[in-house]
N, C-alpha and C positions, 0 to 999 in steps of 0.2 A: 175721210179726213185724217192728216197726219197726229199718230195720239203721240204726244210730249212723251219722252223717258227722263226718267230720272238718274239715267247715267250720261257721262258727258258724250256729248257727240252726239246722242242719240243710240250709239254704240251698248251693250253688254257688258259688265266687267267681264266677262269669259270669253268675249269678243276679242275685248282690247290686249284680253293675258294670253288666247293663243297668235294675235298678230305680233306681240313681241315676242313672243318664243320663235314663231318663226323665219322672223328677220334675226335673229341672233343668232338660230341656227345656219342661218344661211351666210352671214357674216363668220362666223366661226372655221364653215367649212372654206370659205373663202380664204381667210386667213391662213389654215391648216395647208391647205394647195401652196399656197405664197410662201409659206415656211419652210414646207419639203421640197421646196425647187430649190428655194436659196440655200439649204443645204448641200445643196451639189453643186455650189459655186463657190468656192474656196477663195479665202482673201490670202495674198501672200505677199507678204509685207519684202522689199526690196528698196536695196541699195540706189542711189541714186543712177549713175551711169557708168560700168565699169564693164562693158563688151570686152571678150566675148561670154560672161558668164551674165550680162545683163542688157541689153538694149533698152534706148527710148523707146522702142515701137513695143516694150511689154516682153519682147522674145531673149533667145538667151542660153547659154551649156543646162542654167540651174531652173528655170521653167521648163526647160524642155524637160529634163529629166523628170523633174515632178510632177508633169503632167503624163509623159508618157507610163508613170509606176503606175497612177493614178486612175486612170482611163478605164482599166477594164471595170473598173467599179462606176463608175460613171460621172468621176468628178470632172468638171471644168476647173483651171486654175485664172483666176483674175490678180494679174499685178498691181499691186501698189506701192511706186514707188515714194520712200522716205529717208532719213537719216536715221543714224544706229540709235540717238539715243529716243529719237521718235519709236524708232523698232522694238524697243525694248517697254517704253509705254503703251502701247498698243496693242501689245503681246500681253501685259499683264494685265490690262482691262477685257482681253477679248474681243478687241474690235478685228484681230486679224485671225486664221486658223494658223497659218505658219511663220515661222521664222527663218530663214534658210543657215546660219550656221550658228551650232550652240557654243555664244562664250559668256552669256549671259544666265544672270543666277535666279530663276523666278519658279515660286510655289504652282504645283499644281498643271505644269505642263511634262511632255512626253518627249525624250533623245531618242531620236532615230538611229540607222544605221551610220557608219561614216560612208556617207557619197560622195562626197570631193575634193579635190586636194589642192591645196597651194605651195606654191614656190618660191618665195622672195628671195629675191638676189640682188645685187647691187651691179647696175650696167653702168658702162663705162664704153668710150673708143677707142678702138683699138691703137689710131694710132696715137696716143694719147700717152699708150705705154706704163698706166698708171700701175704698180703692183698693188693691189690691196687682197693680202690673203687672214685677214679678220677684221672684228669691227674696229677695231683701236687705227686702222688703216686709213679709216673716214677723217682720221682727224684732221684739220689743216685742209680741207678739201671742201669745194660749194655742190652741198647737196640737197637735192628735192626726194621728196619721199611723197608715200598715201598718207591722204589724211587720216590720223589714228598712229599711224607706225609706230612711234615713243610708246604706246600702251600695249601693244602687242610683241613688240620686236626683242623685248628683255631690258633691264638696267643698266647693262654696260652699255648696249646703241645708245638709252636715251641718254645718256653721260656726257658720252663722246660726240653724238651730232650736237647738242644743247650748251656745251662747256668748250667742245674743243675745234668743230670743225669753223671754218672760214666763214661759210653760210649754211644755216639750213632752214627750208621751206619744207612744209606738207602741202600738199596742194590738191584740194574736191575731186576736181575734175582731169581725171587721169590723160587725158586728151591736149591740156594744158600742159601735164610733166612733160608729154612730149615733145611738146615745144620746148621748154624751154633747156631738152636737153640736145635737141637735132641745130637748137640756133648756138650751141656752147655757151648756155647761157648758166650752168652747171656742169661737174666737173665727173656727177656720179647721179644717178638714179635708183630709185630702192622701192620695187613692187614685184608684184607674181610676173616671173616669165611669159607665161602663154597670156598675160595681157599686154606686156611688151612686145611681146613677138606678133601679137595680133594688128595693134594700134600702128606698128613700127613694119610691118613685112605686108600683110594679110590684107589690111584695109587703105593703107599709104598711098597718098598721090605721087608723095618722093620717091627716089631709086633705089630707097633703103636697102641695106642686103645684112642677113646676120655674118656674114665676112667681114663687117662693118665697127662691130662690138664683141667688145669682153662681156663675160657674166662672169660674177664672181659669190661662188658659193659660199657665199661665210656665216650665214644663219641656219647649216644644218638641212636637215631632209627637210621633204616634202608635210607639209601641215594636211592634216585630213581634219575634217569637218562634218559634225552631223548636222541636222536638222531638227529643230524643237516643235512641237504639234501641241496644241492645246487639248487634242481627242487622241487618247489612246488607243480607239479602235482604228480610228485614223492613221495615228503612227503605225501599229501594227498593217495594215494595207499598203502603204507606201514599202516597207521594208520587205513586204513580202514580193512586190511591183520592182520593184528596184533590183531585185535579187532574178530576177523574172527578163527584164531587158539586160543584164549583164550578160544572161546564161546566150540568151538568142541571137545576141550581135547588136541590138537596137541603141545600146547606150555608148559605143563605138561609133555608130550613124550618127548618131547626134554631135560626139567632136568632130567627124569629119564633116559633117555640114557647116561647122563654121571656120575648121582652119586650113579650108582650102581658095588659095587664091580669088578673089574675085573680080 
């Protein structure tokens, strides 16, 4: 005959206190597994769509780099793309590991090396024959720019596109400037060259040819850019990775895989 206990269930308390230890352990370890994978799946917070340093399909000059510095340590890099001021919230919560260029001011993260470089210029057609050899040149003249340019580009641009030229547009989606500069529906354009020459030569259904256009140097050298890390063991890996495919050739394969004709 079954004799009644006086614990619930029928159960032992030392019953009941090693089966919860042991589903907690086992949850625990569970978790523990789940944690350190995801550790090696890096979040990398990204621009919306500015090929070739970004693609919709996640690829790109600036993933590829950071995944290939990244690799032998055995991170994956997972894209998420957002807008900057998203990028800059996300980066101070932690919801992303990286950021890909430091112009941003937040506690508690880590500047990489400078890996990349930008070029703005102001394009134009050739036969158009427009002289513009500074910014005070835009004046009087319909231009499209990247969204942002006025915050980045200095005072005197934002003056002069804002106060003096004819028109001027920023426009998201860099695929758009092109239109509306190949329809002459603007007078001048103003973004990084090798995404001009990517969108405009590289990837073009048109006959585009750069025999086609001026670039006009008026904002100066080449911008270089680091990268921000929330982990500074992290950063430190990247910079060491980076330094690593420079020396080898890898990080030269990677421009030439996207700015050859396709």
């Amino acid at each position: 005959m079954f004799k009644k206990s006086n614990e619930p269930y029928g159960w032992p308390a030392s019953r009941h206190i090693l089966l919860c230890c042991l589903i907690a352990f086992c949850f625990s370890l569970q978790f523990s597994q789940v944690t350190v994978a995801d550790d090696k799946v890096l979040q990398l917070g990204a621009p919306a769509d500015i090929p070739p340093f970004y693609n919709t399909d996640g690829r790109g000059i600036i993933p590829d780099i950071i995944q290939s510095a990244l690799a032998p340590y055995g991170y994956t890099i997972k894209v998420r793309p957002m807008g900057n001021t998203r990028l800059v919230e996300m980066l101070e919560k932690g919801l992303i590991d990286i950021a890909p260029f430091a112009v941003i001011e937040a506690a508690g993260v880590y500047k990489s090396v400078e890996y990349i470089t930008f070029f703005n210029v102001a394009v134009t057609k050739k036969n158009r024959n427009l002289k513009i050899n500074s910014v005070a040149d835009l004046a009087g003249l319909k231009v499209a720019a990247f969204q942002g340019a006025t915050n980045v580009l200095g005072s005197e641009y934002k003056k002069i596109v804002t106060e003096e030229a004819e028109l001027y547009r920023e426009i998201s989606k860099q695929k758009n400037q092109m239109k509306v500069f190949w329809k002459d529906r603007v007078d001048a354009v103003v973004l990084d060259k090798l995404i001009f020459d990517y969108r405009s030569f590289v990837t073009s259904e048109t006959k585009n040819s750069p025999a086609d256009v001026t670039y006009h140097t008026i904002f100066g050298k080449k911008t270089p850019f680091a990268a921000i890390f929330v982990d500074e063991k992290l950063r430190d890996e990247f910079n060491a990775g980076f330094k690593r495919i420079g020396a080898s050739g890898e990080l030269t394969g990677i421009y030439d895989s996207y700015l050859k004709p396709q």
